[in-house]
C-alpha positions in Angstrom: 60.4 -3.8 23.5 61.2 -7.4 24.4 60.8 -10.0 22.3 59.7 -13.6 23.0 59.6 -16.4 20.2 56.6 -18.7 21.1 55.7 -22.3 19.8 52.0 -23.1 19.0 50.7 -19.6 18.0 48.3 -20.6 15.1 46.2 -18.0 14.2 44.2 -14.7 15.6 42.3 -16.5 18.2 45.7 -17.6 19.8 46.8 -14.2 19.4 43.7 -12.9 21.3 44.4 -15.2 24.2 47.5 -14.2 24.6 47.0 -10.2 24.2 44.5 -11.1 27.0 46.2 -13.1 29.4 49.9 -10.6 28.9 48.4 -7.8 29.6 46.7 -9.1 32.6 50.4 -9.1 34.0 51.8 -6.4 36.3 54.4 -4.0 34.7 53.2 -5.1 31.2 51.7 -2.2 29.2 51.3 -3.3 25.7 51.3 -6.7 24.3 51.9 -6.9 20.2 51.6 -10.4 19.0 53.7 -10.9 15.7 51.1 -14.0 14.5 53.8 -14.9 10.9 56.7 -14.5 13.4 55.2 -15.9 16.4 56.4 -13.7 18.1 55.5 -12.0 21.8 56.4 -8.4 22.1 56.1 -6.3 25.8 57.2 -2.8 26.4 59.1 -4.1 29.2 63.1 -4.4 29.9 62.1 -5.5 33.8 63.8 -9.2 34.1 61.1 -10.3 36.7 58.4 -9.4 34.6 60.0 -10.7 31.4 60.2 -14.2 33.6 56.4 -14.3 34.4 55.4 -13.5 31.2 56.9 -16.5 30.1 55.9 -18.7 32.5 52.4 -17.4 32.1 52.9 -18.1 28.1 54.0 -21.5 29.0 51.0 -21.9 31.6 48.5 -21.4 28.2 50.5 -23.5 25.5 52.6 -21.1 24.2 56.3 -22.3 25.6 59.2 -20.0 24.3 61.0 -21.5 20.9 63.6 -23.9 22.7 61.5 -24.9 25.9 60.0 -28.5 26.1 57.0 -28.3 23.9 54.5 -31.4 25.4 51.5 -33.1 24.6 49.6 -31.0 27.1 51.2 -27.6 26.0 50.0 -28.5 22.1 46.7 -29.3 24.1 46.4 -26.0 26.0 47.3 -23.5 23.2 44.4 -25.9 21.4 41.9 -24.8 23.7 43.3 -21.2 24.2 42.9 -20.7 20.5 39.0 -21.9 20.8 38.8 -19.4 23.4 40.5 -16.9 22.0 38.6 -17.3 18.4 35.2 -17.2 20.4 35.8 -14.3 22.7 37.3 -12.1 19.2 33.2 -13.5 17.9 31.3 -11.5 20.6 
């Protein structure tokens, strides 16, 4: 397993979203999101699949722990986690 240390992972709705949009990725099988670590782990080794699933993280407000964390990534994982909360509803 690799394992990615994310900012802005809140609560089960933002670990939803990103279940949803990791395993959506090519090469990824599983996706376990460590919500009290926030952490992001894939049952990958594969260093091209490792790099999109961090841009893709990125991409939905969830930058790796030491990448720029902006305004609009706080804003994105915002309205991920809505998503995320309201998709886990239905």
């Amino acid at each position: 397993m690799t394992v990615i240390e994310i900012l802005n992972l809140k609560c089960g709705g933002c670990a939803n979203t990103v279940k949803k949009g990791i395993i959506a990725i090519e090469g990824v099988n599983e996706v376990l999101v460590d919500l009290n670590a926030s952490e992001v782990k894939i049952d990958t080794t594969d260093e091209s699949v490792i790099k999109l699933v961090k841009e893709k993280l990125s991409s939905m407000g969830y930058p790796e722990t030491g990448a720029a964390n902006t305004m609009l990534h706080k804003a994105k994982s915002f309205v991920s986690c809505a998503t995320g909360r309201m998709s886990s509803e239905e």
